[in-house]
PDB file of N, CA, C and O in Angstrom, chain B, residues numbered from 101:
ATOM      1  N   UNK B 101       0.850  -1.166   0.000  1.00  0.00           N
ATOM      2  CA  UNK B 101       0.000   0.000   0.000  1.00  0.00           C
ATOM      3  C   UNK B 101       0.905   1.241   0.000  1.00  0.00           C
ATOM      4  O   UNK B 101       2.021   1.235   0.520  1.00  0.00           O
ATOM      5  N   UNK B 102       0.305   2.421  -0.678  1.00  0.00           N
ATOM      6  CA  UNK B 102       1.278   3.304  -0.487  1.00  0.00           C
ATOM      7  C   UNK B 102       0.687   4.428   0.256  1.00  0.00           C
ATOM      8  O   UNK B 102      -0.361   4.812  -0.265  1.00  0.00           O
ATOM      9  N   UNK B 103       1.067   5.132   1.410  1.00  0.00           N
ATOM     10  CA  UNK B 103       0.683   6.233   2.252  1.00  0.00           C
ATOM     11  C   UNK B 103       1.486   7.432   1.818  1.00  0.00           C
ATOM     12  O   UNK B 103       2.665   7.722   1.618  1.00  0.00           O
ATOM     13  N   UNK B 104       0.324   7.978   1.766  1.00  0.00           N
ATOM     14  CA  UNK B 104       0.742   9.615   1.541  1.00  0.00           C
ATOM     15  C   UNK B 104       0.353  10.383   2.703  1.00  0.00           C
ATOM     16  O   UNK B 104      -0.718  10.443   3.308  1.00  0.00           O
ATOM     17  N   UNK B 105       2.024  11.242   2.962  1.00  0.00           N
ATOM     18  CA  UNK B 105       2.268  12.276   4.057  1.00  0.00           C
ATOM     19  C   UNK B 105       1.694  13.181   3.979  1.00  0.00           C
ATOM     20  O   UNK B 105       1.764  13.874   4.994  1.00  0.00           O
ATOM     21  N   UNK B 106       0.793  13.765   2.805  1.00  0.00           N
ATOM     22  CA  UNK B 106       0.521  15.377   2.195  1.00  0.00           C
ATOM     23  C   UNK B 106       0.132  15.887   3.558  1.00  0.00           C
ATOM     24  O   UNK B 106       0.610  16.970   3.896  1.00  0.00           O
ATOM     25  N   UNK B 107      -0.890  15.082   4.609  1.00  0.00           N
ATOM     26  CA  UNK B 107      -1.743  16.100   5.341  1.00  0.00           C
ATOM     27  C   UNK B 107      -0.649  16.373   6.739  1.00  0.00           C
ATOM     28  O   UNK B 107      -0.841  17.281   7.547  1.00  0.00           O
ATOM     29  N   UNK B 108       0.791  15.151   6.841  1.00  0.00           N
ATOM     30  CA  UNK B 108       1.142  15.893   7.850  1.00  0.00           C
ATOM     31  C   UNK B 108       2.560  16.251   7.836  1.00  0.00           C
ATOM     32  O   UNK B 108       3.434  16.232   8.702  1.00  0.00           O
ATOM     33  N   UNK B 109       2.538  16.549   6.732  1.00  0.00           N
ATOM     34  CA  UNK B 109       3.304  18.003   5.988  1.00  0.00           C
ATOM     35  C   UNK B 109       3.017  18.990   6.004  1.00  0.00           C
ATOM     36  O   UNK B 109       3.838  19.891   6.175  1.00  0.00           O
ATOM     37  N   UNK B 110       1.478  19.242   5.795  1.00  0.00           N
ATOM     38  CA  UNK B 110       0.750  20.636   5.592  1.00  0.00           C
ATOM     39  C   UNK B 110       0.282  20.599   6.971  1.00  0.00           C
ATOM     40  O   UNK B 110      -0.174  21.688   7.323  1.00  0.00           O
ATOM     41  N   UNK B 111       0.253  19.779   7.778  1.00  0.00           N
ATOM     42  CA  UNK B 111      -0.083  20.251   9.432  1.00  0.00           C
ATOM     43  C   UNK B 111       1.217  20.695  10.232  1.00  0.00           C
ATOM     44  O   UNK B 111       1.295  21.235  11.335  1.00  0.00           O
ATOM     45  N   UNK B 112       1.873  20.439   9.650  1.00  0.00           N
ATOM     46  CA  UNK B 112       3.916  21.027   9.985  1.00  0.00           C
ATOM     47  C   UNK B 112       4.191  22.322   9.427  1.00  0.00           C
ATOM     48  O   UNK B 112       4.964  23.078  10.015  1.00  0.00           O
ATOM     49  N   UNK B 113       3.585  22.684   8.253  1.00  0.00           N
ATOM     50  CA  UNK B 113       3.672  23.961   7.669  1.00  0.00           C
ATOM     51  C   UNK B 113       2.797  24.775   7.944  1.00  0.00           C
ATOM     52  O   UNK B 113       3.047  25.920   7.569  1.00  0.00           O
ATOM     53  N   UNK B 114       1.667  24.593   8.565  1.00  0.00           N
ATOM     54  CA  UNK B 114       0.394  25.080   9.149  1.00  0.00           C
ATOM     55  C   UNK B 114      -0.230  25.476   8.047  1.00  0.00           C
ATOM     56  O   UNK B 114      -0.386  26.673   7.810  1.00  0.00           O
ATOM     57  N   UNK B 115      -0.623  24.604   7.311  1.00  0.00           N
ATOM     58  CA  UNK B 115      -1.142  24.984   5.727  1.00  0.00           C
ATOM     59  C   UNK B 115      -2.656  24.591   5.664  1.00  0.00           C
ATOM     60  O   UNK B 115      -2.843  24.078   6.767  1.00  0.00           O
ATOM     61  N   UNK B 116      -3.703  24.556   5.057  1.00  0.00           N
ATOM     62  CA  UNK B 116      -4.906  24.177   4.940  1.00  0.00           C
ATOM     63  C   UNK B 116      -4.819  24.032   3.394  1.00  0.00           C
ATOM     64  O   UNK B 116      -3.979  24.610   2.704  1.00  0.00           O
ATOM     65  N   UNK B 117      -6.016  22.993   2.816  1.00  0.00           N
ATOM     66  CA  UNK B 117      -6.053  22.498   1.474  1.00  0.00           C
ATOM     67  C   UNK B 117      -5.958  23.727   0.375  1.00  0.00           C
ATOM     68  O   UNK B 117      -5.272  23.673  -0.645  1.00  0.00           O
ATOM     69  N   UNK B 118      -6.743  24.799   0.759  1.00  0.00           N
ATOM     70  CA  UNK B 118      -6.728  25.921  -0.044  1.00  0.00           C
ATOM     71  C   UNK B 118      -6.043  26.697   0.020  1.00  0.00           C
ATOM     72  O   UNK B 118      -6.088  27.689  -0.707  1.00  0.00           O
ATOM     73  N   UNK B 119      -5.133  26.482   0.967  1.00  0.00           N
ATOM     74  CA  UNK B 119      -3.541  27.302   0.826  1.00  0.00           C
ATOM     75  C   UNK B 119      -2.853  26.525  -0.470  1.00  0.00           C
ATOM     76  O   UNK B 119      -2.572  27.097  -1.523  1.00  0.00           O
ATOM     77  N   UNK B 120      -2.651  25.230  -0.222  1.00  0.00           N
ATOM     78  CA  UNK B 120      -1.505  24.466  -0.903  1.00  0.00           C
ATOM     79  C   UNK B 120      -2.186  24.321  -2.567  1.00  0.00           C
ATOM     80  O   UNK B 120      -1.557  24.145  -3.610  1.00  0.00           O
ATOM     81  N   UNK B 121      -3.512  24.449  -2.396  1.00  0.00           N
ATOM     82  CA  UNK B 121      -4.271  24.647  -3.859  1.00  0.00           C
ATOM     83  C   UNK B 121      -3.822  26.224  -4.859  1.00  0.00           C
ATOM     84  O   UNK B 121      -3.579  26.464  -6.041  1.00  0.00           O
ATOM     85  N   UNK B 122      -3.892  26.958  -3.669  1.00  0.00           N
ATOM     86  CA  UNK B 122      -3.460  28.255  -4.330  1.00  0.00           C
ATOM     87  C   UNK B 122      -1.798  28.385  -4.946  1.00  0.00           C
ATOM     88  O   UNK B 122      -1.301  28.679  -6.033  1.00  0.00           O
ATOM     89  N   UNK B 123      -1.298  28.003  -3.637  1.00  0.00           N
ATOM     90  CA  UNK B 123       0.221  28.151  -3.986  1.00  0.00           C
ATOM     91  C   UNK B 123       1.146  27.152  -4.936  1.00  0.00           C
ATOM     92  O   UNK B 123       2.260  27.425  -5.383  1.00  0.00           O
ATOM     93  N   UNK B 124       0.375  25.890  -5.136  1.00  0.00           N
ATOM     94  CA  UNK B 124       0.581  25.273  -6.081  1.00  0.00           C
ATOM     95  C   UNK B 124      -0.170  24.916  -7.511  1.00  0.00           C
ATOM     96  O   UNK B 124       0.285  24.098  -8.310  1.00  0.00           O
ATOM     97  N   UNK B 125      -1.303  25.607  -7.691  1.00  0.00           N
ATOM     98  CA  UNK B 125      -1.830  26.041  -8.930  1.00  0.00           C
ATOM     99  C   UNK B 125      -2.760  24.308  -9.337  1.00  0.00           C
ATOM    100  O   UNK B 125      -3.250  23.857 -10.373  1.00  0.00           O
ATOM    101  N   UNK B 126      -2.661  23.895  -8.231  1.00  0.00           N
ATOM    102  CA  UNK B 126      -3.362  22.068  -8.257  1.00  0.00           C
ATOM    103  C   UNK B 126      -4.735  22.482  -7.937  1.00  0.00           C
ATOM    104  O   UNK B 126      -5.072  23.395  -7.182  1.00  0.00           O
ATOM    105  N   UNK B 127      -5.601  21.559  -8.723  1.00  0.00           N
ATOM    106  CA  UNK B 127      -7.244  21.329  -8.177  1.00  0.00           C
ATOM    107  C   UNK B 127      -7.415  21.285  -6.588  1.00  0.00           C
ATOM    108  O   UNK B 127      -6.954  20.372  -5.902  1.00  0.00           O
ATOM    109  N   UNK B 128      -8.063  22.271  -6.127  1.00  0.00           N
ATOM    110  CA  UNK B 128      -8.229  21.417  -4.707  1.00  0.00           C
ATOM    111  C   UNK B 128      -8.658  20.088  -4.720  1.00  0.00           C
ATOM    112  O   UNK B 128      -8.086  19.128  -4.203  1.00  0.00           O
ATOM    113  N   UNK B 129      -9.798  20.101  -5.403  1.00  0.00           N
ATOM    114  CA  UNK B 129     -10.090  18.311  -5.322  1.00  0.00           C
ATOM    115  C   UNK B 129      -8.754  17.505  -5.312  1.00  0.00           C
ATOM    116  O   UNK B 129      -8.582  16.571  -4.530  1.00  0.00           O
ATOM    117  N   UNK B 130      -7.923  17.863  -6.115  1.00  0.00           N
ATOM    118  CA  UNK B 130      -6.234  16.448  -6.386  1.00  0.00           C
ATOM    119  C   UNK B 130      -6.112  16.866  -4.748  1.00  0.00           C
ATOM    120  O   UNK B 130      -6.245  16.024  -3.860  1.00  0.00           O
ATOM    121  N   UNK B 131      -5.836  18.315  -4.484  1.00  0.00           N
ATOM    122  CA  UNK B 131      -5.120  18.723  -2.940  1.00  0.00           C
ATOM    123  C   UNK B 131      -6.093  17.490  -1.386  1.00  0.00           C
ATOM    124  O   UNK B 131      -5.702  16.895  -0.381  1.00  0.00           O
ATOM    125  N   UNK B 132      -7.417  17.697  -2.085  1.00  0.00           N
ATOM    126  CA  UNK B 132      -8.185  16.730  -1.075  1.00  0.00           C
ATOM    127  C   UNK B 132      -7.696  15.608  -1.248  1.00  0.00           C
ATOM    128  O   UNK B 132      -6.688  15.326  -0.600  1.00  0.00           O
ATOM    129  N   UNK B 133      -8.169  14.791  -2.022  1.00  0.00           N
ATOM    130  CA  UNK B 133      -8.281  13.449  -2.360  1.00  0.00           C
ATOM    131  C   UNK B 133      -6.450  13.098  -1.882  1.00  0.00           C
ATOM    132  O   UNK B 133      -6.362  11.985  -1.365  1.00  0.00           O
ATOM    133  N   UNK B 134      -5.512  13.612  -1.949  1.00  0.00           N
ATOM    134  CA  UNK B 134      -4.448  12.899  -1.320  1.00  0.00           C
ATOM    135  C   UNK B 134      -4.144  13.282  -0.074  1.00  0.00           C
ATOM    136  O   UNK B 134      -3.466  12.562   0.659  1.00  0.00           O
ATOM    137  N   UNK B 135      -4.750  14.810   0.416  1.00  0.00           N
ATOM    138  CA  UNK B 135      -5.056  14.578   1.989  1.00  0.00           C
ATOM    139  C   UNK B 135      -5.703  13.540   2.827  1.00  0.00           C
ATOM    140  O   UNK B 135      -5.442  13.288   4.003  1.00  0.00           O
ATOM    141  N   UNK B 136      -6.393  13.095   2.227  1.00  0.00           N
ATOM    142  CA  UNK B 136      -7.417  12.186   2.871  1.00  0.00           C
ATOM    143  C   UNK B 136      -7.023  10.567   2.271  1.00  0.00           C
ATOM    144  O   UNK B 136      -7.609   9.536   2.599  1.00  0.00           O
ATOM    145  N   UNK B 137      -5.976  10.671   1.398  1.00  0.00           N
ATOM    146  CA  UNK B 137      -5.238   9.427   1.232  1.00  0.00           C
ATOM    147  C   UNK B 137      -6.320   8.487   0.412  1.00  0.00           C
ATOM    148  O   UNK B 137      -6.257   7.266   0.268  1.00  0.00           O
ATOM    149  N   UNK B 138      -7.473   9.519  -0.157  1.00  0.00           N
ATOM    150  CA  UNK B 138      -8.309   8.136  -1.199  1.00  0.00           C
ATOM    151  C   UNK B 138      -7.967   8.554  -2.664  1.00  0.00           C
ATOM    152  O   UNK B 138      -8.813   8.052  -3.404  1.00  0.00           O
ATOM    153  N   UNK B 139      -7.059   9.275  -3.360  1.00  0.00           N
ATOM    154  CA  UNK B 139      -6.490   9.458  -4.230  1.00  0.00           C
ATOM    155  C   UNK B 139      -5.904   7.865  -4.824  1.00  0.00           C
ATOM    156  O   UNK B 139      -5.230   7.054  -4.189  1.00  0.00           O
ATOM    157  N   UNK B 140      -6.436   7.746  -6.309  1.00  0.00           N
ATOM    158  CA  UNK B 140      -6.146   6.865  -6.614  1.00  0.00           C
ATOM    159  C   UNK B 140      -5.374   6.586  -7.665  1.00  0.00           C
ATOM    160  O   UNK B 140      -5.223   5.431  -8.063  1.00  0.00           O
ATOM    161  N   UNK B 141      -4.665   7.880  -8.357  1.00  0.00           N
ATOM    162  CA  UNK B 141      -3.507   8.417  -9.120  1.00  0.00           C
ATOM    163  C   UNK B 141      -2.893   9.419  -8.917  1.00  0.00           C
ATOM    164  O   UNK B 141      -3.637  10.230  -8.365  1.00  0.00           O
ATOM    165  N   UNK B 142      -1.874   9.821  -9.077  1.00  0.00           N
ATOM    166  CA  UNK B 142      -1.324  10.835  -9.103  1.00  0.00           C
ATOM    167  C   UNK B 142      -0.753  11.396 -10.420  1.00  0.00           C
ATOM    168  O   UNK B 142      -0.245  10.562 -11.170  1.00  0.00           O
ATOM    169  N   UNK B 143      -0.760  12.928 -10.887  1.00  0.00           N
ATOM    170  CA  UNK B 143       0.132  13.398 -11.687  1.00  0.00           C
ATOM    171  C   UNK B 143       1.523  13.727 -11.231  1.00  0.00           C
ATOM    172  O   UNK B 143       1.769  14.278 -10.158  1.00  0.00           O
ATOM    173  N   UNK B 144       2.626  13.266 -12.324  1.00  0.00           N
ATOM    174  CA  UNK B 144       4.026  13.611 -11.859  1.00  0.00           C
ATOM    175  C   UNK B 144       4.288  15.280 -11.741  1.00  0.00           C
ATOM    176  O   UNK B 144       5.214  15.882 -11.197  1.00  0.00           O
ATOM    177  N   UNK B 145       3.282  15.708 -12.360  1.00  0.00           N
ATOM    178  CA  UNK B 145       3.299  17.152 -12.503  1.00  0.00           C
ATOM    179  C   UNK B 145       2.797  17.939 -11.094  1.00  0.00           C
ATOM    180  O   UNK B 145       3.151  18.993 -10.565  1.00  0.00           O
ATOM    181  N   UNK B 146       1.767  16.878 -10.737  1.00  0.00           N
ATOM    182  CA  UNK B 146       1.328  17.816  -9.165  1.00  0.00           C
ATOM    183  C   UNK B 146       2.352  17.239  -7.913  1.00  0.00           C
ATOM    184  O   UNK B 146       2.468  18.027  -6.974  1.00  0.00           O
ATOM    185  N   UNK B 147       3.044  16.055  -7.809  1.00  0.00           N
ATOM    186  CA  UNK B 147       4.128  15.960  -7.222  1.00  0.00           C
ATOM    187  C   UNK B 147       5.126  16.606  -7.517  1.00  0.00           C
ATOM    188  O   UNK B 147       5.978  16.694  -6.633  1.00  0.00           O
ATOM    189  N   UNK B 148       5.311  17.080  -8.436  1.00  0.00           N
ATOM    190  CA  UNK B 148       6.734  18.258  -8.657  1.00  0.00           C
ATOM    191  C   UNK B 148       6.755  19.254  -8.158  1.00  0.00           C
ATOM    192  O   UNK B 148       7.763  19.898  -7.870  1.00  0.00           O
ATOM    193  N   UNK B 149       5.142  19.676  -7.890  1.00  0.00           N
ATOM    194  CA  UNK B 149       4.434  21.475  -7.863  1.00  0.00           C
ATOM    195  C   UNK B 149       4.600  20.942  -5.732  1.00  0.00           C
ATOM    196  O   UNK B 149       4.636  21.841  -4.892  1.00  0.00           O
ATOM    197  N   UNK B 150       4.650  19.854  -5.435  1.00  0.00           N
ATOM    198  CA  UNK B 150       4.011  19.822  -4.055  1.00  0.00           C
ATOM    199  C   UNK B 150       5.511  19.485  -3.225  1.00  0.00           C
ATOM    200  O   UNK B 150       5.743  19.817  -2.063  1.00  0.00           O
ATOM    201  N   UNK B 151       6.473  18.724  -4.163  1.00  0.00           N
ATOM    202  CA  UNK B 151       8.074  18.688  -3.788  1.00  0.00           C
ATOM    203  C   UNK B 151       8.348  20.509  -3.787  1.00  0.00           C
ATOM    204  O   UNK B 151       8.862  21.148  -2.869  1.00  0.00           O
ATOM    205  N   UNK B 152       8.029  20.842  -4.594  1.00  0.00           N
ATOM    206  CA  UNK B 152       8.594  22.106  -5.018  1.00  0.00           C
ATOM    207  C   UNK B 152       7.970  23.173  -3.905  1.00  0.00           C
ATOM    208  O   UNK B 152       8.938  23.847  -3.554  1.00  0.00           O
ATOM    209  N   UNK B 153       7.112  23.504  -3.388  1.00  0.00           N
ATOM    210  CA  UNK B 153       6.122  23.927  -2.008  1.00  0.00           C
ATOM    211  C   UNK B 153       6.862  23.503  -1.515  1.00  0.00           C
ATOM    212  O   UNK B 153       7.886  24.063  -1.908  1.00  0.00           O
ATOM    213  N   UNK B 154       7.207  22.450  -0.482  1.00  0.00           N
ATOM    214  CA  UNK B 154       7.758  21.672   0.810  1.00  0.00           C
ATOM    215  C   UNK B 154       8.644  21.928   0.972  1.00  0.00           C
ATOM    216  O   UNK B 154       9.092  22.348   2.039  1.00  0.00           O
ATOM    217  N   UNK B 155       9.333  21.734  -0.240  1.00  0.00           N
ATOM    218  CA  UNK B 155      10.865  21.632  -0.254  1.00  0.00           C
ATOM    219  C   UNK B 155      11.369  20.222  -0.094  1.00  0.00           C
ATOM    220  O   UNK B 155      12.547  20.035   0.210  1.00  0.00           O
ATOM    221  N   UNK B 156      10.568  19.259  -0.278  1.00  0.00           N
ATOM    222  CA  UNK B 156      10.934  18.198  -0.510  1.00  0.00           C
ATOM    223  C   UNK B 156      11.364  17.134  -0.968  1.00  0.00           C
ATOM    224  O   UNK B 156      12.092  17.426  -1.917  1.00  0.00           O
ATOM    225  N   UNK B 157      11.316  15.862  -0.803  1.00  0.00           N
ATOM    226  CA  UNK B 157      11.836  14.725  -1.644  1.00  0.00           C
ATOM    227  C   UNK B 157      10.159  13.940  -1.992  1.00  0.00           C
ATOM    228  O   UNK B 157       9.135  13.918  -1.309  1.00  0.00           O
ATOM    229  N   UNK B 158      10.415  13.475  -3.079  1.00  0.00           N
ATOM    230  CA  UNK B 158       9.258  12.277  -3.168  1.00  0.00           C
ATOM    231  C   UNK B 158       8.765  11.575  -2.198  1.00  0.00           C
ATOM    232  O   UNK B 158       7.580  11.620  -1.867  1.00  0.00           O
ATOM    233  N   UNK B 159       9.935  10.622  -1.476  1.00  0.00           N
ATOM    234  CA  UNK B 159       9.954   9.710  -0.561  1.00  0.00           C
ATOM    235  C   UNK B 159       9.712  10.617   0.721  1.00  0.00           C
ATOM    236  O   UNK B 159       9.835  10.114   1.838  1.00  0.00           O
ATOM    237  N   UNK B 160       9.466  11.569   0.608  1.00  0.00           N
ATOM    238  CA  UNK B 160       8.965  11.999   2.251  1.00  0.00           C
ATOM    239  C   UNK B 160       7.374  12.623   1.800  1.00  0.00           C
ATOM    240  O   UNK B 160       6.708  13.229   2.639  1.00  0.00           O
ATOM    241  N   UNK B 161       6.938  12.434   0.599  1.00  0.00           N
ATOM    242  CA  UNK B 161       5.511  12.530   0.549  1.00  0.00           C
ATOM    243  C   UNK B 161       4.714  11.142   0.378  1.00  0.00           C
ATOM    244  O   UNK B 161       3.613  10.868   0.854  1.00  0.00           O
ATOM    245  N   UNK B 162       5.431  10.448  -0.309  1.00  0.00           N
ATOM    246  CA  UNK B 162       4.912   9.340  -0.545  1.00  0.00           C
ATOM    247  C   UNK B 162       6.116   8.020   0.434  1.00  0.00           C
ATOM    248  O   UNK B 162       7.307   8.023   0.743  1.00  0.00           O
ATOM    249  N   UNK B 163       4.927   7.031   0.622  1.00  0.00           N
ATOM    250  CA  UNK B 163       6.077   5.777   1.289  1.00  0.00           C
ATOM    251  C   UNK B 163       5.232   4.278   0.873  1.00  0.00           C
ATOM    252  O   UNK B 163       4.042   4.145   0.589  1.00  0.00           O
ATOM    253  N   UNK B 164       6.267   3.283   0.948  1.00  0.00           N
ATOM    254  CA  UNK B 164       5.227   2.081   0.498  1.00  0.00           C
ATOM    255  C   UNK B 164       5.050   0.892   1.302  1.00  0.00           C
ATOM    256  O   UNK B 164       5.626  -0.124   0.913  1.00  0.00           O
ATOM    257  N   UNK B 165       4.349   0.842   2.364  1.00  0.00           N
ATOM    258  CA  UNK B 165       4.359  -0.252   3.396  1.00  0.00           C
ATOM    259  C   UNK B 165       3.598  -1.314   2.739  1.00  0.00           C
ATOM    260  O   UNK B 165       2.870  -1.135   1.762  1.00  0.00           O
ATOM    261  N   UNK B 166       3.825  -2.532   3.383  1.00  0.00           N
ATOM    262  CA  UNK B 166       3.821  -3.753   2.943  1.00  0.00           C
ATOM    263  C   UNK B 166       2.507  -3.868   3.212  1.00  0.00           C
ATOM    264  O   UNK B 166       2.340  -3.137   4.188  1.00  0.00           O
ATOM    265  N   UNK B 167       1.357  -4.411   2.888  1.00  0.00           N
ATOM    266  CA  UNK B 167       0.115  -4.952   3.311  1.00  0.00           C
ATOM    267  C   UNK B 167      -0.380  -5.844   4.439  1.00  0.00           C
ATOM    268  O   UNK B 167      -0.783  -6.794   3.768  1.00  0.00           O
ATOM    269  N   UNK B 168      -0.549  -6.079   5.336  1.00  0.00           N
ATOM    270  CA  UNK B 168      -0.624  -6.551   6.580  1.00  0.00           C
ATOM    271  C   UNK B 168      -1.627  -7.843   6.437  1.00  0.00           C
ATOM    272  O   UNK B 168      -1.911  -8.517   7.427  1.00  0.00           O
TER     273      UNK B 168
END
Protein backbone atom coordinates (compact mmCIF):
# COMPACT_ATOMS: atom_id res chain seq x y z
CA UNK A 1 0.00 0.00 0.00
CA UNK A 2 1.28 3.30 -0.49
CA UNK A 3 0.68 6.23 2.25
CA UNK A 4 0.74 9.61 1.54
CA UNK A 5 2.27 12.28 4.06
CA UNK A 6 0.52 15.38 2.20
CA UNK A 7 -1.74 16.10 5.34
CA UNK A 8 1.14 15.89 7.85
CA UNK A 9 3.30 18.00 5.99
CA UNK A 10 0.75 20.64 5.59
CA UNK A 11 -0.08 20.25 9.43
CA UNK A 12 3.92 21.03 9.99
CA UNK A 13 3.67 23.96 7.67
CA UNK A 14 0.39 25.08 9.15
CA UNK A 15 -1.14 24.98 5.73
CA UNK A 16 -4.91 24.18 4.94
CA UNK A 17 -6.05 22.50 1.47
CA UNK A 18 -6.73 25.92 -0.04
CA UNK A 19 -3.54 27.30 0.83
CA UNK A 20 -1.51 24.47 -0.90
CA UNK A 21 -4.27 24.65 -3.86
CA UNK A 22 -3.46 28.25 -4.33
CA UNK A 23 0.22 28.15 -3.99
CA UNK A 24 0.58 25.27 -6.08
CA UNK A 25 -1.83 26.04 -8.93
CA UNK A 26 -3.36 22.07 -8.26
CA UNK A 27 -7.24 21.33 -8.18
CA UNK A 28 -8.23 21.42 -4.71
CA UNK A 29 -10.09 18.31 -5.32
CA UNK A 30 -6.23 16.45 -6.39
CA UNK A 31 -5.12 18.72 -2.94
CA UNK A 32 -8.18 16.73 -1.07
CA UNK A 33 -8.28 13.45 -2.36
CA UNK A 34 -4.45 12.90 -1.32
CA UNK A 35 -5.06 14.58 1.99
CA UNK A 36 -7.42 12.19 2.87
CA UNK A 37 -5.24 9.43 1.23
CA UNK A 38 -8.31 8.14 -1.20
CA UNK A 39 -6.49 9.46 -4.23
CA UNK A 40 -6.15 6.86 -6.61
CA UNK A 41 -3.51 8.42 -9.12
CA UNK A 42 -1.32 10.83 -9.10
CA UNK A 43 0.13 13.40 -11.69
CA UNK A 44 4.03 13.61 -11.86
CA UNK A 45 3.30 17.15 -12.50
CA UNK A 46 1.33 17.82 -9.16
CA UNK A 47 4.13 15.96 -7.22
CA UNK A 48 6.73 18.26 -8.66
CA UNK A 49 4.43 21.47 -7.86
CA UNK A 50 4.01 19.82 -4.06
CA UNK A 51 8.07 18.69 -3.79
CA UNK A 52 8.59 22.11 -5.02
CA UNK A 53 6.12 23.93 -2.01
CA UNK A 54 7.76 21.67 0.81
CA UNK A 55 10.87 21.63 -0.25
CA UNK A 56 10.93 18.20 -0.51
CA UNK A 57 11.84 14.73 -1.64
CA UNK A 58 9.26 12.28 -3.17
CA UNK A 59 9.95 9.71 -0.56
CA UNK A 60 8.96 12.00 2.25
CA UNK A 61 5.51 12.53 0.55
CA UNK A 62 4.91 9.34 -0.55
CA UNK A 63 6.08 5.78 1.29
CA UNK A 64 5.23 2.08 0.50
CA UNK A 65 4.36 -0.25 3.40
CA UNK A 66 3.82 -3.75 2.94
CA UNK A 67 0.12 -4.95 3.31
CA UNK A 68 -0.62 -6.55 6.58
Amino acid sequence: MIRCHLARIMGEHKMKIVDVARETGLNRNTVTLLYKETAQRIDLDALDRLCKLFKCEVSDLLEFQEDQ
